[in-house]
N, C-alpha and C positions, 0 to 999 in steps of 0.2 A: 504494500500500500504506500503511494506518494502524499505527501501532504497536500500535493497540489489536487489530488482527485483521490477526497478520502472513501467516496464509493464507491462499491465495487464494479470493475466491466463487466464481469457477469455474476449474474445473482441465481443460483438453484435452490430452492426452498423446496424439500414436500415431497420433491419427485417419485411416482411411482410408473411402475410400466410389466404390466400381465403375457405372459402370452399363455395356449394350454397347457393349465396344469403344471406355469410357474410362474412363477414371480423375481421376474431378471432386475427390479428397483424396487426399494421399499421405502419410501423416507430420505431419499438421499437429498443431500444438499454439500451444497460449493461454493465459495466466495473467489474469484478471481480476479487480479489488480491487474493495471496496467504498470509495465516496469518492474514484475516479478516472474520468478520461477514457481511454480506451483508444482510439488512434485504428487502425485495420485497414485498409490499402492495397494495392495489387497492380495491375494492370491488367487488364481484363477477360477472364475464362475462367481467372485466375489461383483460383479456388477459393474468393473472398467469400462470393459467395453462397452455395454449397455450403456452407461453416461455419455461416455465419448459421441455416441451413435444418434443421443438424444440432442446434445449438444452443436452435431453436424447436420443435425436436420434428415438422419436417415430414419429414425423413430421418432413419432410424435407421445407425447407420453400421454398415461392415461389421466393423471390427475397430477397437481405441483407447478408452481413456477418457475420458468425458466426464460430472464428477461437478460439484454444484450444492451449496456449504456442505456437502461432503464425502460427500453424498449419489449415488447413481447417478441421472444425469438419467430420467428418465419418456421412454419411446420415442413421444409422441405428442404434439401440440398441446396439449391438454387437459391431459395431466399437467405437459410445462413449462409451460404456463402458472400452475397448482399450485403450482411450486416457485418461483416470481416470475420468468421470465420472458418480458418484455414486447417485440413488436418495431416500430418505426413505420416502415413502409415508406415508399419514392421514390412510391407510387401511393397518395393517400389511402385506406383502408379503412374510411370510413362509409357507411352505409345511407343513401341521400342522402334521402328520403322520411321517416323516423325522427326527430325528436326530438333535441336537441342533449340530454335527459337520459337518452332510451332509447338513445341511442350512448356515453355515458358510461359507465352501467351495465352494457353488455351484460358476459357474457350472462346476468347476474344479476338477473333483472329480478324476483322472486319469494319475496327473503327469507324463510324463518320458516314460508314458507305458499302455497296453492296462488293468490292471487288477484296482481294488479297492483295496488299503492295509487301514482300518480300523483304523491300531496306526498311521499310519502316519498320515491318517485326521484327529486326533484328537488330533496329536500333532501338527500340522499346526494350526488347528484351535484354542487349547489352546494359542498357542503362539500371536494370536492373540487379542482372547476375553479377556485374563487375561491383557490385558492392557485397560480395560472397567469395568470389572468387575469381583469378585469370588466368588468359591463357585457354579458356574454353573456347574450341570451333564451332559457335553457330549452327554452322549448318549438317555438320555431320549427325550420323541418326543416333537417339537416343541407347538404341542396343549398344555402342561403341563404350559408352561410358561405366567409370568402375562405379561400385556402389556408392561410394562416397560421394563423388562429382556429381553422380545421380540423385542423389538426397538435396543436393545442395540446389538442384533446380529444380524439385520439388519446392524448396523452401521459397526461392525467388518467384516462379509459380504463387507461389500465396500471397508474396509482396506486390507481385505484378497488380494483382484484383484488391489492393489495398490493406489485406488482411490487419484487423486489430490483436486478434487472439490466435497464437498457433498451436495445433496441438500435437504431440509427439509419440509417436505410438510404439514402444519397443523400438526405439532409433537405431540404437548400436547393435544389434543382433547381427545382420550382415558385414560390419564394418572392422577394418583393421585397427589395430592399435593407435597409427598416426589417422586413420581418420579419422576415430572419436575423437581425439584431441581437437582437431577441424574441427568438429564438429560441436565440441564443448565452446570453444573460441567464439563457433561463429553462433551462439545460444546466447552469449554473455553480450557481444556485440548488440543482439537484438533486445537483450533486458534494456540494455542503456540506451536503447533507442525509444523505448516506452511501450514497447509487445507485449502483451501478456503471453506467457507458453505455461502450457499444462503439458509437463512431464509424465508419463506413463512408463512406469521400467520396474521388469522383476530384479534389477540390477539394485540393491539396494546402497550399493558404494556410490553409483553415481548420483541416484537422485540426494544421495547426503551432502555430494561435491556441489551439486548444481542449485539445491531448493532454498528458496527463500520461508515457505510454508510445505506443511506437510498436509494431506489429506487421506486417512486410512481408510481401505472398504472392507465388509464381512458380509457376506449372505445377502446381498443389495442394499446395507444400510449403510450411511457414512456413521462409522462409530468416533472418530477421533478428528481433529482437527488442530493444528497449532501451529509457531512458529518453527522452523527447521532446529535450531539451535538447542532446542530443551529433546529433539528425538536423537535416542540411540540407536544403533543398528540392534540392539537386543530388544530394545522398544520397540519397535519397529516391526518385528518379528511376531512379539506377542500380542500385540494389538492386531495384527493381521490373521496369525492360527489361532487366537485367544486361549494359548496356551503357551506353557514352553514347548520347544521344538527341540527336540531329541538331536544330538552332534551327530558329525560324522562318521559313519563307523571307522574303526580303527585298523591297522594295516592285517592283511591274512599270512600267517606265520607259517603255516604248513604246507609247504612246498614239496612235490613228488619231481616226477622226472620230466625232462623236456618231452612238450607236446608239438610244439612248431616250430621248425627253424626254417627264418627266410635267410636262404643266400643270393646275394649279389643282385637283386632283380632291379632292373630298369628299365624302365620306358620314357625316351626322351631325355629330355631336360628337366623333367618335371618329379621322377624317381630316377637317382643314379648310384649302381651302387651302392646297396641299400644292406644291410645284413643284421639280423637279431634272432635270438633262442626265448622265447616262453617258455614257463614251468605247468605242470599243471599246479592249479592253485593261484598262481604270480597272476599280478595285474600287474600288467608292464604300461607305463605310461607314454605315449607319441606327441610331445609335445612340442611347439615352435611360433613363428609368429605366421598370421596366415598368407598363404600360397607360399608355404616352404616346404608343401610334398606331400604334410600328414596324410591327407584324404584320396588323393594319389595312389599312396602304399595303400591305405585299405581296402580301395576299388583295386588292386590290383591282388593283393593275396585273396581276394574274394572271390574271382574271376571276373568284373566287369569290361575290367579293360586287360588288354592281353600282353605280357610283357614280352620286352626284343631280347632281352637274357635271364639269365637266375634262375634259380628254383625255390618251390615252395615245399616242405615235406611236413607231414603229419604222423606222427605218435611213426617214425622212422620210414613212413613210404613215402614219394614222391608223387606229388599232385598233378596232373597236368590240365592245368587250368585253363579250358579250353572255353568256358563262359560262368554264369554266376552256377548255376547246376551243378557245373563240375565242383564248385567251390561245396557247396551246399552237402553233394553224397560225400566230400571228406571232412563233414561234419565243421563247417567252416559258417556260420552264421555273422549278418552285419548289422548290426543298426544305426542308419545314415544319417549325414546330417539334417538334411532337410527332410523332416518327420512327413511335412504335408505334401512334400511334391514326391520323394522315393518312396517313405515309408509307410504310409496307408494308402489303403484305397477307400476315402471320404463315403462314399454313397455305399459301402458294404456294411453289415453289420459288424460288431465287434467279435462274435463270434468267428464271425467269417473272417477276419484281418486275422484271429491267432490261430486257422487252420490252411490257410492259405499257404504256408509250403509244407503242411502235412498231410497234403492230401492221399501221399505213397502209403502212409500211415493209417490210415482210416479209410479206408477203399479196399473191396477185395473182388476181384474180377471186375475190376473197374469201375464197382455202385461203390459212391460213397454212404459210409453208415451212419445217418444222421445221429442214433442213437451216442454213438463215441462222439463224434464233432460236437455234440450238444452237453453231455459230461465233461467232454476236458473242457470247454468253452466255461461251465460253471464250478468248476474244481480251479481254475484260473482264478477266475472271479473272488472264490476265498480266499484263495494262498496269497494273490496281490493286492486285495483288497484295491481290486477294479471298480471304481465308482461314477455308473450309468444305471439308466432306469431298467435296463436287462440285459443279456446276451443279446438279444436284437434288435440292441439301439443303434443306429446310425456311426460312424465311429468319427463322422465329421463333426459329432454335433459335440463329442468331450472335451476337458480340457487337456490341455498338453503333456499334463502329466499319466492322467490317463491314460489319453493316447500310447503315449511312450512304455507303457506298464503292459499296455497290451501286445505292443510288438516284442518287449522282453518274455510276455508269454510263448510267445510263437516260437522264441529259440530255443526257452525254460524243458517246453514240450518236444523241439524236438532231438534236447539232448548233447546239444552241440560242444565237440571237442577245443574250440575256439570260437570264442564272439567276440569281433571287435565293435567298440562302442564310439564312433564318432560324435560329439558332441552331445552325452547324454541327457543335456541337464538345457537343453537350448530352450527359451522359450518358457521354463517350465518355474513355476514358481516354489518361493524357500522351502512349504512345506513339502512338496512332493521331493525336492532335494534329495532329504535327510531319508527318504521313502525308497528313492530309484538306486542309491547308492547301497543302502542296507540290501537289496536287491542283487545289483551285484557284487556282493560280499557273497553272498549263499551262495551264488552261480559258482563264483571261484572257490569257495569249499568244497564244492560239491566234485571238484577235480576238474571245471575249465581254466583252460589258460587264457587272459582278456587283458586284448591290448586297447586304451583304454586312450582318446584322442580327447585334448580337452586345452580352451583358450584360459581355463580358469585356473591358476595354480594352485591358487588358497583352495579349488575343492580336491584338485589331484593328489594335492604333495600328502595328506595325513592319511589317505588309501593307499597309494600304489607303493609294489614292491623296487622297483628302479623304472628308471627313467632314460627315454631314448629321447636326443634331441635334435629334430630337424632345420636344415637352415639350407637353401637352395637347392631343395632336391634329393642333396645327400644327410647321410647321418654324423652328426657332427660330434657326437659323444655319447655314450652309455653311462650313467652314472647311477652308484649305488644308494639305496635311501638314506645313508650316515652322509653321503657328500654332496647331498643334492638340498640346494635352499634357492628360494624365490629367485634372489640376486643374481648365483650363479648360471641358471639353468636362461634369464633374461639374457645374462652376456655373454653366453655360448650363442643361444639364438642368432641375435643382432651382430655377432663378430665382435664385441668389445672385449672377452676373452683372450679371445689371439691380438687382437692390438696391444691389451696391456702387457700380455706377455712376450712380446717381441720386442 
């Protein structure tokens, strides 16, 4: 809040909003300033989104206020956007084929008149983006661009149509290291400009960096509201699961014998020379900064992409990974990073997502047996404490963590001798955290070996048994859990290792 406009730009009182047979708002309410960060936390199905939605004029609520510089918000996309609200979504929103200046502009492409003048949009659009960033080509198509740059004309996009309020949906999910920083930069930038942003992040380190106010959600209600200063990250936490939230499990001691050794496998530039031994039991960790190979190797000892040398061998045979199948009969299971685009299929039920590669399993002369497919499907269901309204809910409709529980079903089921874990935790909020990781704790007792790919050190380093670290392609060190800390494993990464030591 500014002195200068001690009321609020947007005001939510009351809000409620039904659909059948739930109730996605209940009460909430929001104060947002102009010239603050607002950051908005909860854990998943706790009713973010649903605000957000209300907010953007894609739901009209059913009962509550929701006014805009004192204004009654516009029930519709079109009108908040009108009233300067602007939203930048977890999933980029350019026309990938478009023009970095017709993505700018949209959907304004026509000032004054009915024709398209080309310099004019691109001098509009300059004059805008050049206060974000330079160096951008205009005209080249939006697909060219890395997520970062991509985000950032997102953002100019919103200033183009004047936007007073931005809002930020899971920003850093797709972003490197040095572009959150970008991207924290250019947040700050915009506070001092007099923007209101409303921060949405299961990242709870950053919205502590970025928030001026905090606003906490539970079950669609806003239960907590205050300034950022008085919340701790432990606060933070309990006011969101309204409890304490159980640590992370602790490292797996019981180590048997090698289950996987990759030798020398390469493809490209992208995996070079790459070589590691798992134990059964061992979670070995793939860590580095991103596009330094990790996800590379994993599509590759999976069979998705086919390597140009090396070998893969299991429990001492030799794989020949000739597609993901092959990976799958030598007991090789993945779970990708991108959960909604690899790893579910949205419109199937949840059943169906954890038998979907068991189906060799539950089939006999070719009829699948509903009977089994529907038993393991609810034998899942307790062990993970999968929480949807049945086995034959939708599996688009859960939350991420969910989601994510169910594809760990599908590997749980079918036993697999190695599961690598890209990105387990993407997306997925603190509680289910402390849930997916206990998760594969069991996996690895149970005798898998899980190599374990993760941006996050503070959740890797207190799980995993050693540590492989990637950095253009190649593996740049192996380190054992006594020798491996934050600092270190960051200056292997980046090469400040070898600089300091030369």
């Amino acid at each position: 809040m500014t002195e200068s406009d001690p009321q609020p730009l947007v005001h939510i009182e009351g809000v409620v909003k039904r659909f059948p047979g739930v109730v996605a708002l209940a009460e909430a309410r929001l104060d947002l300033y102009a010239g603050e960060v607002h950051g908005l936390i909860g854990e998943n199905g706790a009713g973010k989104s649903s605000l957000i939605k209300v907010l953007s004029g894609y739901y009209t609520p059913d009962s509550g206020v929701v006014e805009i510089g004192g204004e009654p918000l516009h029930d519709s996309v079109a009108g908040a956007r009108r009233q300067g609200i602007a939203t930048i979504h977890q999933e980029r929103q350019l026309i990938p084929d478009l023009s970095v200046a017709e993505n700018v502009v949209l959907p304004d492409w026509t000032p004054g008149g009915p024709w398209v003048r080309r310099r004019e949009m691109q001098r509009r659009a300059s004059k805008v983006l050049d206060t974000l960033v330079t160096g951008v080509d205009l005209r080249q198509p939006a697909r060219m661009l890395s997520p970062g740059v991509g985000q950032l004309v997102e953002i100019a996009r919103g200033l183009a149509q004047n936007a007073r309020v931005l809002i930020f949906d899971e920003p850093t999910t797709a972003l490197s290291l040095a572009e959150r920083e970008r991207l924290f930069e250019t947040i700050e930038k915009l506070r001092a400009a007099g923007l209101a942003i409303l921060y949405v992040s299961h990242n709870l380190d950053e919205v502590q960096r970025l928030a001026d106010r905090i606003t906490v959600m539970r079950n669609g209600r806003t239960v907590e509201s205050a300034p950022a200063k008085g919340f701790t990250i432990q606060r933070m936490v309990r006011s969101m699961v309204g409890r304490d939230v159980r640590a992370l499990p602790s490292v797996n001691e019981q180590l048997g014998d090698t289950v996987i050794s990759v030798r020398g496998i390469t493809r490209g530039r992208r995996v070079r020379d790459v070589s590691f031994d798992v134990r059964a039991g061992e979670i070995f960790a793939l860590v580095g900064l991103e596009g330094s190979g990790r996800t590379e190797v994993a599509r590759s000892i999976f069979g998705i992409d086919r390597l140009e040398s090396g070998e893969v061998w299991v429990h001492g045979r030799k794989v020949e990974l000739k597609s993901a199948v092959s990976g799958i009969e030598a007991g090789i299971g993945l779970v990708p990073e991108e959960r909604k685009r690899d790893g579910i299929f949205p419109i199937l039920t949840v059943r169906e997502n954890i038998s979907i590669s068991l189906l060799d399993r539950i089939s006999r002369l070719g009829m699948l047996s509903l009977r089994r497919d529907r038993g393991m499907a609810r034998t899942s269901f307790q062990t993970l404490d999968i929480r949807a309204g049945s086995t034959e809910t939708e599996i688009g409709t859960l939350s991420g963590g969910n989601q994510q529980k169910a594809i760990l079903a599908r590997w749980m089921n079918r036993e697999c001798s190695v599961l690598i874990l890209d990105e387990p935790t993407k997306g997925v909020d603190v509680g289910a955290k402390a849930e997916i990781y206990a998760l594969i704790k069991r996996i690895a007792e149970s005798g898998a070996a899980i190599i374990l790919i993760s941006s996050d050190l503070d959740e890797c380093l207190p799980v995993a048994n050693r540590f492989g670290v990637m950095r253009a392609g190649s593996l740049a060190a192996v380190l054992d859990r006594a020798n491996a800390t934050k600092n270190i494993i960051i200056a292997i990464a980046t090469g400040d290792h070898e600089r300091s030591v030369a």
